[in-house]
N, C-alpha and C positions, 0 to 999 in steps of 0.2 A: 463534474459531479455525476452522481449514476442517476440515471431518470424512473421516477416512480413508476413510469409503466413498464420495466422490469419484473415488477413484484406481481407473480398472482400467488404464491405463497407467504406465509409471513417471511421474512426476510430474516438473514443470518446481521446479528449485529457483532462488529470488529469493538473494541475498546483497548486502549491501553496507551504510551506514553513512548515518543519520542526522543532520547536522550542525547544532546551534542553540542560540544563547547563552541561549536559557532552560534552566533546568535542572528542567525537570517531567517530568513522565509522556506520553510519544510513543503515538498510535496510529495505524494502518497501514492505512485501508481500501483491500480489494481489490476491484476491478469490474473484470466482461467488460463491453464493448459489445455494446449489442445496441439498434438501432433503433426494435426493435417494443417496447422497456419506455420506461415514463415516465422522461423528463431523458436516456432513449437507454444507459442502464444496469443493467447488473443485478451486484446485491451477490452477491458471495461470499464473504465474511469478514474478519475481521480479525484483526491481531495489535496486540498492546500492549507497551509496553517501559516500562522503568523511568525511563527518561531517554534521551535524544541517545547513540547508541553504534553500534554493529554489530547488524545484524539479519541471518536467514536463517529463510526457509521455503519451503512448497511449494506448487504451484497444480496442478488436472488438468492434465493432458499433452494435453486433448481441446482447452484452449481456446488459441485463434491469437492474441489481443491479450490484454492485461492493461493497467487504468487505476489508479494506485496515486495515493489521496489520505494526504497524511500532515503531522499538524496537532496541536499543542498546544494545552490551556485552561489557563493558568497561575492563570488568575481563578476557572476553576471557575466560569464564569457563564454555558458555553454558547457556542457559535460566536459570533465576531465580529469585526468587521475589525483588529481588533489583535493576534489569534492568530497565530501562526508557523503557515506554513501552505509546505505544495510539491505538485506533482501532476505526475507523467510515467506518460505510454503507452510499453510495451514492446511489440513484436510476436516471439512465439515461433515460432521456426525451427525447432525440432522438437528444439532440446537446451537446453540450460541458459542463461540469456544472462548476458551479460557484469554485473560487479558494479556495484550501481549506488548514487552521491553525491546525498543528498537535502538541500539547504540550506534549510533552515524559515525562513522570514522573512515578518513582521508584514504582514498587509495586502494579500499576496496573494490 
């Protein structure tokens, strides 16, 4: 989860809805880009959900992009190409962006 002491601005809040015919446990990795880290990313937290549903939370207000990995292990075996799997970049404007449709699907 991201740590409040993150936030000396108000905070960019994410919302929107997780969509995927498996019915397991969803988690939500959050990364900035950044060139200078390895794979060109840098982790900032995650959230977890109980299953495919509505999510909403918050990211500093300091960061301009946001790269959202979000991905099921229904096998519990550990990433693999048959995981429901989605990834979108947001760029933050400087307010809250729009709600966002994440379709998890095998083998992306």
């Amino acid at each position: 989860m991201l740590k409040r002491s993150q936030f000396r601005m108000a905070p960019a809040r994410f919302t929107g809805v997780v969509q995927s015919e498996a019915d397991s446990s969803v988690q939500i990795d959050v990364f900035e880009p950044d060139a200078s880290m390895p794979g060109g990313i840098n982790r900032k937290g995650a959230v977890r959900l109980a299953g495919p549903g509505e999510f909403s939370f918050k990211v500093p207000a300091t960061l301009t992009s946001v790269s959202l990995q979000v991905f099921q292990d229904p096998g519990l075996d550990g990433p693999s190409e048959t995981d429901p799997f989605a990834e979108t970049t947001v760029t933050l404007a400087g307010e809250d962006p729009d709600a966002i449709t994440l379709v998890l699907e095998p083998g992306k």
